[in-house]
N, C-alpha and C positions, 0 to 999 in steps of 0.2 A: 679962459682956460690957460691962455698962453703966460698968463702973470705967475700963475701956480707951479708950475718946472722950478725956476729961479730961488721963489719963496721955498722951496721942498729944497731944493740945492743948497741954499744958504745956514737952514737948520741941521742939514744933514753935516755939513762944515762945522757948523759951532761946536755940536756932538761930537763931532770926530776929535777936533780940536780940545776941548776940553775933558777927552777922556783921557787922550796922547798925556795933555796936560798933568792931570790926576796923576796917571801911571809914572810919569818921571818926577813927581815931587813925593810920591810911594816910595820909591825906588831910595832918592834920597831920604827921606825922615828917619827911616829907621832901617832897612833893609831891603835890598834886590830883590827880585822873587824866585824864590830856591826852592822848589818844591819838596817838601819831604818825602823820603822813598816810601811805598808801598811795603817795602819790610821793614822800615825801621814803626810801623805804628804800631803795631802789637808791642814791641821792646819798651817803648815811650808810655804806652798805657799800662805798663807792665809795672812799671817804676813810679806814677804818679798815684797811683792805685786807687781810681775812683768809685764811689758809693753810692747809694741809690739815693736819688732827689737833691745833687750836688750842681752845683753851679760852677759850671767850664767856661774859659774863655780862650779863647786863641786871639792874640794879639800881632796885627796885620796878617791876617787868614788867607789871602791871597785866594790859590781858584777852592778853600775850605777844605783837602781833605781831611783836616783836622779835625775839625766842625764836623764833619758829618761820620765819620771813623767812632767818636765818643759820641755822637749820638744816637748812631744805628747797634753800636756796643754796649751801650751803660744806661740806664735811668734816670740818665741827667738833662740838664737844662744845657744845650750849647749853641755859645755864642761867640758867632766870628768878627771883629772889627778888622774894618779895612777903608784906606784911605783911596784905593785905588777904584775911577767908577768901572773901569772895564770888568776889573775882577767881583767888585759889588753886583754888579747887574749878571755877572758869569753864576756867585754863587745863589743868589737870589733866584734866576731862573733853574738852578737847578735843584733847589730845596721845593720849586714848587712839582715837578715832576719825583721826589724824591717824601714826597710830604709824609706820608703811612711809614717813614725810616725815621721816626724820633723827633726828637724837640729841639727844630734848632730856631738860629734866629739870627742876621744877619743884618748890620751896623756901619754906614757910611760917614765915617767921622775918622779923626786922629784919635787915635787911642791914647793919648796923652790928655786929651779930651771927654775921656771915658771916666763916669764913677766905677771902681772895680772892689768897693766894699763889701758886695755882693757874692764875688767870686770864692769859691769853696779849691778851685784847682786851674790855674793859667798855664797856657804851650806857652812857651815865647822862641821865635828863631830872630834874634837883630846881630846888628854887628855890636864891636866889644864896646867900643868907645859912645856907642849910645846907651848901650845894655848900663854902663859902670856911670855916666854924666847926667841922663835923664830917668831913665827907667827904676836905677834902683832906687829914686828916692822918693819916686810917685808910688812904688810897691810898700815902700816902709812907711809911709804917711798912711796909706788907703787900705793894705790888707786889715784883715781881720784874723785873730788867733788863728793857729791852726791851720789856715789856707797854703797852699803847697804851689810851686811853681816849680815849670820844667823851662830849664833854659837845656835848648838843643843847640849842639856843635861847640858854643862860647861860652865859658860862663860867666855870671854876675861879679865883678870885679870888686871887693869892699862887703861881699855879702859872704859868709863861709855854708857849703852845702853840707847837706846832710848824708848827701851820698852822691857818688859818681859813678857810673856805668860807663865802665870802656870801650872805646869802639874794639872789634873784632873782627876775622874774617869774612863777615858775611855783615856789619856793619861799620859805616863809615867816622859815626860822629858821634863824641861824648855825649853824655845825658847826665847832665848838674841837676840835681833835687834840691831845692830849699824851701825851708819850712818856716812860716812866720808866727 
């Protein structure tokens, strides 16, 4: 028994290790983790305006309130990508206690990594200079007619929105609409 401490010690190291891991190459690929406010998800849903039987994606979902906001809200399919395992395994465990609140589904991968052909309506929160070098060119190869994205706070540099919602006193950050 006295081999087993060490061996239990060692895995519990690697884990921790390569979550820390995870979490700071998340951090860098695309964006910090910025939680969106609790008021601003009504305003964001407001503006994307989702349908019944529509394919959502939040891209780098962090701890998912996105993901689970549109699916405990709308008739849709929502799917969180995330590169981070701490927050993978955060929203995972809580989609299962969360399970009877809608359809979601949750993705351990680079979302640059991700087919998004599929998607009917994307969140996205990155920073500019990803959103304008990598991002907008993987959306314009892979969207499908008509699929809508929400860039929150930054917008799509090189892409013209279809509309913009100003922040205001009681919100903080623009809401770029583009429509493919």
């Amino acid at each position: 028994m006295q081999f087993l401490a060490p061996i239990i010690y060692l895995i519990l190291a690697i884990f921790l290790f390569w979550t820390a891991l995870s979490f700071r190459n998340a951090s860098k690929s695309f964006a910090p983790f910025v939680p969106c406010g609790k008021k601003e998800l009504p305003r964001i849903f407001e503006v994307i305006a989702l349908k019944d039987n529509e394919v959502f994606y939040d891209l780098g979902c962090g701890d998912g309130r996105v993901v689970f906001y549109a699916a405990q809200n709308f008739p849709v399919k929502a799917i969180g990508i995330e590169l981070s395992l701490f927050f993978f395994l955060y929203c995972w465990i809580k989609s299962i206690f969360l399970a009877n609140k809608g359809d979601t589904n949750f993705k351990l991968r680079d979302l640059f990594y991700e087919d998004l052909s599929e998607a009917d309506a994307i969140y996205v929160y990155g920073m500019p200079k990803v959103l304008e070098e990598k991002l907008r060119y993987k959306l314009e190869k892979e969207l499908k007619k008509g699929a809508r994205v929400i860039a929150y706070g930054f917008p799509i540099k090189g892409l013209e929105p279809e509309s913009i919602r100003q922040p205001d006193e009681n919100h903080k950050k623009s809401i770029y609409l583009y429509r493919f």
